[in-house]
C-alpha positions in Angstrom: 0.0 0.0 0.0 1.5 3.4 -0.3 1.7 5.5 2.0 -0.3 8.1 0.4 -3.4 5.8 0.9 -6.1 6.6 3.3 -9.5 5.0 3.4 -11.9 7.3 3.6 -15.3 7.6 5.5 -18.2 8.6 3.7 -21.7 9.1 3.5 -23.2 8.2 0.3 -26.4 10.7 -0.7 -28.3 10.9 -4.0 -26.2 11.6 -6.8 -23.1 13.0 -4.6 -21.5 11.8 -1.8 -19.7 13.8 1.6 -16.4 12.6 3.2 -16.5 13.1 6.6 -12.5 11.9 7.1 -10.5 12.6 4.4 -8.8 9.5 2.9 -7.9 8.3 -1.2 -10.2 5.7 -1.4 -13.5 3.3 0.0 -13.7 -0.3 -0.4 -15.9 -2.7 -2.7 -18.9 -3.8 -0.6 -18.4 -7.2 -3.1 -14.6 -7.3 -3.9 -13.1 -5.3 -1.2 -11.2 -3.5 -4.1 -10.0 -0.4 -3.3 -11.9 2.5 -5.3 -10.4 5.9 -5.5 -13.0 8.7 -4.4 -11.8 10.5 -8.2 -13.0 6.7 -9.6 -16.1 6.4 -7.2 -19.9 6.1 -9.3 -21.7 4.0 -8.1 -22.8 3.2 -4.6 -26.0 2.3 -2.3 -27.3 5.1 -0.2 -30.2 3.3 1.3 -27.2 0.2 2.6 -24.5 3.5 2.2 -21.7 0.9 0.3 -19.8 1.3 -2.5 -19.6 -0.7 -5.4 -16.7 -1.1 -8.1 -18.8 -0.9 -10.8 -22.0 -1.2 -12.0 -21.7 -5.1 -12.0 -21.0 -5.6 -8.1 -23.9 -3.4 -7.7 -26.1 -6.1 -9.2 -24.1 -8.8 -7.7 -25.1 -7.0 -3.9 -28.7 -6.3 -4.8 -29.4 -10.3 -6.0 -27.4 -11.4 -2.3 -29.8 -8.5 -0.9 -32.9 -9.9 -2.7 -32.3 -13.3 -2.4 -32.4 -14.0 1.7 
């Protein structure tokens, strides 16, 4: 990791999201991945995780859906 990187904490709102400590990146609710806030798209504000893309969203809302 370098030394640069900070997770972040963040609130996720619609359509925009608010750091409330300052940090590079959030994790993948799915992969764990690190995404960069500059990379960050998509995300749930009603579970308030992030999502790598657009596929580990659906991925998280079947898993939500199914039990």
């Amino acid at each position: 990791m370098n030394l640069n990187e900070v997770k972040a904490v963040v609130v996720y709102g619609d359509g925009a999201f608010k750091v409330l400590e300052h940090g590079t990146y959030v994790l993948c609710q799915v992969t764990e991945k690190k995404i960069l806030l500059s990379d960050l798209k998509y995300w749930s504000v009603e579970r308030q995780e992030a999502y790598f893309d657009a596929e580990q969203s659906l991925v998280r809302e079947k898993e939500i859906n199914q039990g």
